[in-house]
C-alpha positions in Angstrom: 106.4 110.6 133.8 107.0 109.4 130.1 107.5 105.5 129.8 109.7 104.3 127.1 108.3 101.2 125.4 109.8 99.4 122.2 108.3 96.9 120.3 110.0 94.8 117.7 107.8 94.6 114.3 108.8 93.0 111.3 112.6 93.2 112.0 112.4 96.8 113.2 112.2 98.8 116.6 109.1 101.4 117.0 110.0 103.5 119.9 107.2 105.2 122.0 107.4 107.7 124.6 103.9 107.0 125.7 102.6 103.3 127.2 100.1 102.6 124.6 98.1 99.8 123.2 98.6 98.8 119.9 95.9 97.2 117.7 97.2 95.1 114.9 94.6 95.2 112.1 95.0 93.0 109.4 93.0 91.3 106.0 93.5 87.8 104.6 95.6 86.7 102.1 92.7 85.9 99.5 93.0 88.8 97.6 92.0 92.3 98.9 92.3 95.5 98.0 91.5 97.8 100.5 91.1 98.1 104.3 89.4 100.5 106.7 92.0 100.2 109.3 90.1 102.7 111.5 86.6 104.0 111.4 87.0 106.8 113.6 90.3 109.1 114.2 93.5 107.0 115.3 97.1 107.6 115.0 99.2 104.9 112.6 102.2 103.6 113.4 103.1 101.1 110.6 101.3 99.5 107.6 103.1 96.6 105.3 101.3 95.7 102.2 101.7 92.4 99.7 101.0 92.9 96.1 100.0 89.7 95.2 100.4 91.0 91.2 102.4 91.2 88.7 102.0 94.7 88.2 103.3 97.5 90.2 101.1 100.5 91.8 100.5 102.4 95.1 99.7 101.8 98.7 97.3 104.9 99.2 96.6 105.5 103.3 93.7 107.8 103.2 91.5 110.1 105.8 88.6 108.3 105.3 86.1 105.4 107.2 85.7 103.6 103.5 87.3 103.2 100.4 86.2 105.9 97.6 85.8 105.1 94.2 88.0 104.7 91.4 89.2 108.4 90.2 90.7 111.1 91.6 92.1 110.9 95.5 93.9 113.2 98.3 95.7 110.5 100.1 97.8 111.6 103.3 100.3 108.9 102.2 101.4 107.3 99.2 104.2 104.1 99.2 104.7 102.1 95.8 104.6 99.0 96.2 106.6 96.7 93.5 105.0 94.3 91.4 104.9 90.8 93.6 106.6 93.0 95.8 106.2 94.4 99.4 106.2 97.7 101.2 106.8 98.5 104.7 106.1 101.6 106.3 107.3 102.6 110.0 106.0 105.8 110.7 107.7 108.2 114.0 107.0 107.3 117.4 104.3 109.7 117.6 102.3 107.8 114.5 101.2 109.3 112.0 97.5 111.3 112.7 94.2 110.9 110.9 91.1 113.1 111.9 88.3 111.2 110.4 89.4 107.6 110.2 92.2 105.4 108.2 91.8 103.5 105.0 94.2 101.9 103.1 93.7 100.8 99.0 95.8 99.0 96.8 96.0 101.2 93.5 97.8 100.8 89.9 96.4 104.2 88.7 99.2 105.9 87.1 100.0 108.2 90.0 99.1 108.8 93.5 96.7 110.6 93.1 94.4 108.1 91.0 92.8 105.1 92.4 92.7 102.3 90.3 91.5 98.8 91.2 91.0 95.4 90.1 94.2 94.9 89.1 96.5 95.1 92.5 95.1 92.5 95.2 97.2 91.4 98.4 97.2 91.5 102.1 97.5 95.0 103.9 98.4 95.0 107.7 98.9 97.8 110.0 99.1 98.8 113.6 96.9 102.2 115.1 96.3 103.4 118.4 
């Protein structure tokens, strides 16, 4: 038997067709710029990131247990993110799957598939099963 559960987050209703526990995950405001949201495989159902800049870049969500080095990435996901801005990312009700872990970075390399930091530090939240 399938259980419908919806849970209200940030303004916005994340349906589930599975009962499942959701672990909110989350940095302080002082500045990050990446977070290992998972160190093993988890599904993610939202991330919301604060660009504490003035300059605009990337939310990169990658398959990964740390944060790589500046240069050349494969992220799963990419979400630009204004400058003193916000982005907000709901993903299906299924979540979104990662086989090695979840890792999220703040980036104002030119595309998304460059990691630049330094520059871009804020708050990153999500929620994973």
């Amino acid at each position: 038997m399938r259980i419908w559960l919806s849970i209200l987050i940030a303004g916005l209703v994340l349906l589930s067709t599975t009962a499942t526990a959701l672990t909110p995950i989350a940095v302080s405001a002082a500045g990050a710029n990446s977070l290992v949201i998972s160190s093993k495989p988890a599904r993610l159902y939202q991330i919301f990131a604060a660009n504490h800049t003035a300059t605009a870049g990337f939310v990169l969500v990658l398959n990964a247990t740390s944060a790589p080095a500046d240069g050349a990435v494969t992220p799963l996901w990419c979400i630009n993110i204004p400058a003193s801005g916000t982005a907000n990312v709901l993903f299906t009700a299924e979540g979104a799957s990662f086989s090695v872990g979840i890792t999220a970075v703040l980036s104002s390399g030119a595309n998304c598939l460059t990691k630049t930091t330094g520059t871009i530090t804020g708050y990153i939240t999500a929620l994973l099963e």
